[in-house]
C-alpha positions in Angstrom: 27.3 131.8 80.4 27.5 130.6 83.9 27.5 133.5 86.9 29.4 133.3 89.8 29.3 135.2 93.1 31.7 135.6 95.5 30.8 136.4 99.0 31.7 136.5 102.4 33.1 138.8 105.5 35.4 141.2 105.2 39.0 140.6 104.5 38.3 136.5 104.5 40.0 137.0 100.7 37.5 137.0 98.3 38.7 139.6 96.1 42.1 137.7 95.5 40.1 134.8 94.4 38.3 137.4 92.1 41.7 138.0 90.5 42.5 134.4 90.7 39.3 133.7 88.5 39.7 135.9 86.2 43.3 135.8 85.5 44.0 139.3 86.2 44.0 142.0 88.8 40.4 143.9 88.3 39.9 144.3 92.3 42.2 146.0 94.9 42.9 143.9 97.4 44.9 144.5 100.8 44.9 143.8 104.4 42.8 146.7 105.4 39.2 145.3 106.3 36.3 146.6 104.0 38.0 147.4 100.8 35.5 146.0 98.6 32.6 148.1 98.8 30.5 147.6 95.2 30.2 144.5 93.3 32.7 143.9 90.5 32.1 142.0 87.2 34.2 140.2 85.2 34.4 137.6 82.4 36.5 134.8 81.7 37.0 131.4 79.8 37.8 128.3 81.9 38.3 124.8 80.1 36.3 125.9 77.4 33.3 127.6 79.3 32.5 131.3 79.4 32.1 132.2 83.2 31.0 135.7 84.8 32.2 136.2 88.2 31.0 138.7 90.7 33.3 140.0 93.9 31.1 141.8 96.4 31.7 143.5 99.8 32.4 142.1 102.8 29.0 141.3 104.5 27.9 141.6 107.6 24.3 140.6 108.6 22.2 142.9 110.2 24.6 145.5 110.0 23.1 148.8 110.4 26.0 151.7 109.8 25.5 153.5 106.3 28.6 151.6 104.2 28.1 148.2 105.9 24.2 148.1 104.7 24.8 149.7 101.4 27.3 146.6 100.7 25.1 144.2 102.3 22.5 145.2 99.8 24.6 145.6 97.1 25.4 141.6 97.3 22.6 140.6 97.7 21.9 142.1 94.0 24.3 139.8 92.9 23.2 137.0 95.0 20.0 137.1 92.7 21.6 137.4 89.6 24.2 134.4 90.4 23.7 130.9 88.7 26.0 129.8 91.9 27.4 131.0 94.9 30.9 130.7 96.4 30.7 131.5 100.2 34.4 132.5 101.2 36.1 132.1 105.0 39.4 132.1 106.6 40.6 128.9 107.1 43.2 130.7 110.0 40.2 132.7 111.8 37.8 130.8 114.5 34.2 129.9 113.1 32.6 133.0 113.6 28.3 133.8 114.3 28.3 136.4 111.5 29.5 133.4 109.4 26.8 131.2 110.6 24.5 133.5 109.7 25.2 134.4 106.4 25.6 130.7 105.8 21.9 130.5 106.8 21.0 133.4 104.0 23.0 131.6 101.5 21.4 128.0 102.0 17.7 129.8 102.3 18.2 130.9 98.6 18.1 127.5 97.4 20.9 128.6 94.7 24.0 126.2 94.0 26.9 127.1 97.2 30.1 125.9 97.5 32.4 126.7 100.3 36.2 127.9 99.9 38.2 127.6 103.3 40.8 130.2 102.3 44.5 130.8 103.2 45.2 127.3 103.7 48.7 127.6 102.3 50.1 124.5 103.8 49.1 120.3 103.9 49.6 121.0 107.8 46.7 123.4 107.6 44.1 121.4 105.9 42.8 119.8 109.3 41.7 123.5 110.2 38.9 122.8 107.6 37.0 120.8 109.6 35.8 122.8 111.4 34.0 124.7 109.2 31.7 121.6 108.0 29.2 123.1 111.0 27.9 125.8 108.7 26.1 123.1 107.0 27.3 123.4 103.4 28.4 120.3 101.8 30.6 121.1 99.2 33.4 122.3 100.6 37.2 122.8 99.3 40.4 124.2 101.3 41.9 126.4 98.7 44.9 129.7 99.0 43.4 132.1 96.6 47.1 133.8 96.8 48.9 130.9 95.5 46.4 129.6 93.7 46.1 126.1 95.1 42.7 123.7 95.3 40.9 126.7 93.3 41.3 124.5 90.1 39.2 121.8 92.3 36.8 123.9 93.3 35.9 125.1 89.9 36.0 121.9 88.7 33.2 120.5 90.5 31.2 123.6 90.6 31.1 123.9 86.2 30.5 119.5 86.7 27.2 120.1 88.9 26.2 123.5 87.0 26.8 122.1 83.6 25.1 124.3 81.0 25.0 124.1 77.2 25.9 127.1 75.3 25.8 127.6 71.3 29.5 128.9 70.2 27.0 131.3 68.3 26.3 133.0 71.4 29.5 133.1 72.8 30.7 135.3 69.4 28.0 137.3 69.7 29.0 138.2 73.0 32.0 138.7 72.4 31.2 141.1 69.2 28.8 142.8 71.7 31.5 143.6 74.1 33.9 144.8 70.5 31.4 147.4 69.8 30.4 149.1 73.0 32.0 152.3 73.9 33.4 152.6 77.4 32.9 155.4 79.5 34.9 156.7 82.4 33.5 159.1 84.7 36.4 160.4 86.7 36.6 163.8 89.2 37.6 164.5 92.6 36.2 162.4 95.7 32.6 163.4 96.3 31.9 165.3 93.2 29.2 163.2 92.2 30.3 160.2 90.0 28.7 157.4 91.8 25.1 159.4 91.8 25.8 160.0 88.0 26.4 156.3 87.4 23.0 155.5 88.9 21.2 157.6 87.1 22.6 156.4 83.8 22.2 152.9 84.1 18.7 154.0 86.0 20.0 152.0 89.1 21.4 151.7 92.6 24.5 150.1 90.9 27.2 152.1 92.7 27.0 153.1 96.5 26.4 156.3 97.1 27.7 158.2 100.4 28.5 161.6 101.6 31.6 160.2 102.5 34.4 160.9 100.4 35.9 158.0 99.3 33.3 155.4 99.3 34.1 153.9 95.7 37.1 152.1 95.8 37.3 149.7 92.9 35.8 150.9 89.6 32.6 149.9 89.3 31.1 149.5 85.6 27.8 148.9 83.7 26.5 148.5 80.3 23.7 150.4 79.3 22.0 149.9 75.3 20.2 153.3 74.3 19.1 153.7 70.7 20.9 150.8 69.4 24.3 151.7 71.1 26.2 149.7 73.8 27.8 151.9 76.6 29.3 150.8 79.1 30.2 153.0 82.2 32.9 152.9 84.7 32.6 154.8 87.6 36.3 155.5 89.1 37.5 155.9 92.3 37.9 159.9 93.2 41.7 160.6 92.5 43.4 162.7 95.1 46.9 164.1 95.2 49.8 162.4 95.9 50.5 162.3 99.7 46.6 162.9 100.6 46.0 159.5 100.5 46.6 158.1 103.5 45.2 154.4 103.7 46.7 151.6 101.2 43.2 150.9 99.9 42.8 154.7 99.1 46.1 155.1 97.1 45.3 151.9 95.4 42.1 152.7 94.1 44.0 155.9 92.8 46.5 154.0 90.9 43.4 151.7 89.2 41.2 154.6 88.8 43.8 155.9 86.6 44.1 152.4 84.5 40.8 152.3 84.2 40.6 155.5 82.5 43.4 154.2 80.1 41.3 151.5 78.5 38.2 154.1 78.1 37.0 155.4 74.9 35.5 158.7 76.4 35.9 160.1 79.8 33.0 162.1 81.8 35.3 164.9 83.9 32.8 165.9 86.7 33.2 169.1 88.2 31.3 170.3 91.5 29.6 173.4 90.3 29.5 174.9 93.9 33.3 174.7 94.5 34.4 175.5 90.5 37.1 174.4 89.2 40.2 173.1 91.1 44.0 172.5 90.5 43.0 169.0 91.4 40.5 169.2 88.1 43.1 170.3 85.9 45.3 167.4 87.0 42.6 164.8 86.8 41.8 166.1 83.1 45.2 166.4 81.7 45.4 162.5 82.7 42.0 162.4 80.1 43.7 164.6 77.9 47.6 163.6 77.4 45.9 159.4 78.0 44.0 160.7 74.2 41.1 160.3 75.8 37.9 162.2 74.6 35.8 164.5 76.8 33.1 165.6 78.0 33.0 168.0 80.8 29.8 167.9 83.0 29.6 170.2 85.7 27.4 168.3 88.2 25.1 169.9 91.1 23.8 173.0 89.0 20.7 173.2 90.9 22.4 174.5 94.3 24.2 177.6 92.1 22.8 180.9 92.3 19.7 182.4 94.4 17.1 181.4 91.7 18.0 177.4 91.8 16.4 177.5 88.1 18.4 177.0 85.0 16.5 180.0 83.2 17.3 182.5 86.1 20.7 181.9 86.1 22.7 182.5 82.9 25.1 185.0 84.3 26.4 182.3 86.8 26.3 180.0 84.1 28.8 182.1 81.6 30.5 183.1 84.7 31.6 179.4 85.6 32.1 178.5 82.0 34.5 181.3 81.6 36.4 180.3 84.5 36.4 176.5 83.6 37.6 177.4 80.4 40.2 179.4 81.1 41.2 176.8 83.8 41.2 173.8 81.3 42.7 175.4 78.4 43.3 172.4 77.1 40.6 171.2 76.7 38.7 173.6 74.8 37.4 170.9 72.0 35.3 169.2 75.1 31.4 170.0 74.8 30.4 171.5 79.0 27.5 170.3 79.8 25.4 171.5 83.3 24.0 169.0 84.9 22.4 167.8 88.4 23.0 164.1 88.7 20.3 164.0 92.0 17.3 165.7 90.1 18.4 164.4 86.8 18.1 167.9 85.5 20.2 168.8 82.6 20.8 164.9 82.0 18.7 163.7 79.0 21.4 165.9 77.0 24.7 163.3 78.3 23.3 160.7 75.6 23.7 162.6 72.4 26.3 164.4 73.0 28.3 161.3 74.3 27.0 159.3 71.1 28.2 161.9 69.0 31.6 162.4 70.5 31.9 158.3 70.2 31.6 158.5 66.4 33.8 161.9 66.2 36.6 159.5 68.0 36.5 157.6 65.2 36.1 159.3 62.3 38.5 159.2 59.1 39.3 161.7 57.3 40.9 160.1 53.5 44.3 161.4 52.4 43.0 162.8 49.1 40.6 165.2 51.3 43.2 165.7 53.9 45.5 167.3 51.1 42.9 169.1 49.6 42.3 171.2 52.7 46.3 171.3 53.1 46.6 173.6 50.1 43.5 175.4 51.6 45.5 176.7 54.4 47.8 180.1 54.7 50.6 178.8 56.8 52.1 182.4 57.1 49.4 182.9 59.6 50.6 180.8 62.3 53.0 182.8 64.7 56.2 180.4 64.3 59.9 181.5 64.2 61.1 181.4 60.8 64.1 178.7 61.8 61.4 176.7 63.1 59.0 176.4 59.7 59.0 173.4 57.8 57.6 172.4 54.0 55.1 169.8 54.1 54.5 167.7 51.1 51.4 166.0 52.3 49.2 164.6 55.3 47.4 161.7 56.3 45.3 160.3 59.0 47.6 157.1 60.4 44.8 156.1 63.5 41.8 156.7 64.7 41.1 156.7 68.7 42.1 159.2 68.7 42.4 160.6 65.2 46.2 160.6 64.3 47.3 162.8 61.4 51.3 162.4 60.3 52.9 165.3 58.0 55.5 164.6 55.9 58.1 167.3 55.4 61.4 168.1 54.9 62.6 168.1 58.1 63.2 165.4 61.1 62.3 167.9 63.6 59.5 167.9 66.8 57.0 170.4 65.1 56.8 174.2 67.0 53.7 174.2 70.1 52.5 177.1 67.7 52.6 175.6 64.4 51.1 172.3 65.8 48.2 174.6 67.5 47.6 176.2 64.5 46.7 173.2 62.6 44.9 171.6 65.1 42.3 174.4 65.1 42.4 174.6 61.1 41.6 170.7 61.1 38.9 171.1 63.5 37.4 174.3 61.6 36.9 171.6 59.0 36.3 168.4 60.0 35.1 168.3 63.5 36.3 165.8 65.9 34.2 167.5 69.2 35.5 166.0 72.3 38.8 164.4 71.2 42.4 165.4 71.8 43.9 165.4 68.1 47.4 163.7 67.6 50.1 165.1 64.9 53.3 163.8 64.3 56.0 165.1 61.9 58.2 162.6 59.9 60.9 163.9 57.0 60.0 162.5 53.9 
């Protein structure tokens, strides 16, 4: 598989030839400067070859602010795990030093480079590109990543000088790999935590970390293999609520943090132990929850709760908070809470198991023989429904799994009563399980 990177300065367009790539929008793009912050994978086919692409952040050399460096570094990861390097410009801008000096960098790895002139939109504009032959790199190609012109070109010649061989073997491998891996959103409020989490998961620097809130923008995943298993993590922009999103960027990384959480198997829901649980947390987890979604729950910077600062000194602050979240998140009381401290890793080594065993529980089938079995096990008299609204059912059976979906079949084409459905969701998990994922039951009349 041939790895690309994509870098450049800031709003030169590099994340709409990201999407252009890949075939997809993955990265927020906009006219805001900066947007980019993390470096972005994805994978895609072109004529026949299997290609990874990397966006990064806008760079700027030598730049010493917090968010500029952090980016600066973060390419510069992907720099070194490029096969090639696409340096992006804008083809309407003037030739700038900061350009001549990453162009510098670039060269100095030695490393494949190609240069894109972007937003040349027009035949008129192509003798703009010129001008950019003074940064020293030979290949060069005017392209409009927006409308999609001359990026056939370019890739054309970069897959022609970079020409690898690759057994169809390892490209089904891959792809089986990427089949079986379980995907992992961690999703919260800004600030809460997520990006320090995803670090200490994949055990590195792979998102940046800021007191800022708001500094992940895009999500920003990574696979991890523990114990056999594939996971791979997706650390989501901090949802807000509607209106307190003032910037473009911001209320687009909302919009994709919540996409993102729709093609996830289980969702990590932090919570900031210091402030306990908000509104704003029941919102973000009914997204988990009604999405079908699993859970887990990990209430994040336990070590700055109560005067001791040690887990064993604190249980009654421990019970309190647990009390209060579950009372808050109702909902969500199949979800394993787990207390955790994502900086000092304490309370940590226990995410693992519990997350490999909710992945399997997600999954799990339950035959229809066994399913009525524990039917004529159960005394529906108990459950507190309104005689009008009772219905006879002949028999049950799991239709899905992901999550598990049972479907009753009774004499009646009505939406079953919030009670009776409540009732035998709890008798299904007294006896089969399923920790950390919503249960789905739907009624058809035989």
């Amino acid at each position: 598989m041939l790895t690309i990177a994509i870098v450049g300065r800031p709003n030169v367009g590099k994340s709409t030839l990201f999407n252009r790539l890949i075939g997809k929008r993955r990265a927020i793009v906009g006219d805001e400067p900066g947007i980019t912050r993390d470096r972005l994978y994805a994978e895609t086919d072109w004529e026949g070859r299997r290609l990874r692409v990397i966006d990064t952040g806008g760079i700027i050399p030598e730049e010493k602010e917090l968010i500029p460096a952090e980016i600066f570094r973060q390419a510069r990861v992907a720099l070194d795990e490029a096969d090639t390097v696409i340096m992006v410009v804008d083809g309407r801008s003037e030739l700038a030093a900061p350009d001549m000096e990453l162009a510098r960098l670039l060269l100095r790895t030695g490393k494949p480079l190609f240069l894109a002139v972007n937003k040349i939109d027009t035949p008129a504009r192509e003798a703009d590109v010129e001008d950019f032959r003074r940064l020293g790199i030979r290949e060069m190609f005017p392209v409009s990543s927006e409308h999609g012109t001359g990026v056939a070109e370019l890739l054309k010649v970069i897959l022609e000088q970079t020409r690898t061989h690759v057994e169809p073997e390892t490209e089904k491998a891959a792809e089986q790999e990427a089949a079986e891996e379980a995907k992992v959103a961690i999703i919260g409020r800004p600030n809460v935590g997520k990006s320090t989490l995803l670090n200490h998961l994949t055990g590195t620097a792979r998102a940046i970390v800021s007191p800022i809130p708001g500094t992940t923008r895009d999500a920003v995943d990574e696979v991890v293999e523990r114990d056999g298993r594939r996971y791979r993590f997706i650390d989501t922009a901090g949802i807000r609520r509607k209106g307190k999103t003032r910037l473009m960027a911001e209320k687009l990384s909302v919009v994709m943090a919540r996409k993102h959480l729709e093609t996830a198997d289980v969702a990590l829901l932090v919570i900031d132990a210091v402030e306990g649980v908000t509104a704003l947390d029941a919102n973000i987890a009914g997204y988990a929850h009604e999405s079908g979604r699993s859970l887990i729950i990990l209430v994040n910077k336990w070590d700055l709760v109560g005067p001791g600062r040690s887990d064993g000194k604190k249980p009654a602050e421990r019970n309190k908070l647990e009390r209060e979240l579950r009372y808050a998140l109702k909902f969500l009381s199949y979800a394993p809470v787990l207390f955790v401290s994502a900086t000092s890793s304490k309370g940590t080594e226990k995410i693992f198991p519990v997350l490999e065993r909710v992945a399997a529980e997600r999954r799990k089938r339950i035959s229809t023989a066994e399913m009525n079995r524990f039917l004529q096990r159960i005394d529906f008299d108990r459950a507190s429904v309104p005689a009008s609204k009772r219905v006879k059912i002949y028999y049950m059976t799991q239709a899905a799994v992901a999550p598990p979906t049972f479907i009753l079949f009774t004499d009646r084409p009505v939406k079953l009563h919030f009670s009776y459905e409540r009732f035998l969701e709890n008798q299904i998990r007294r006896a089969f399980g399923f920790l950390g994922t919503p249960i789905w039951i739907k009624n058809r009349a035989r």
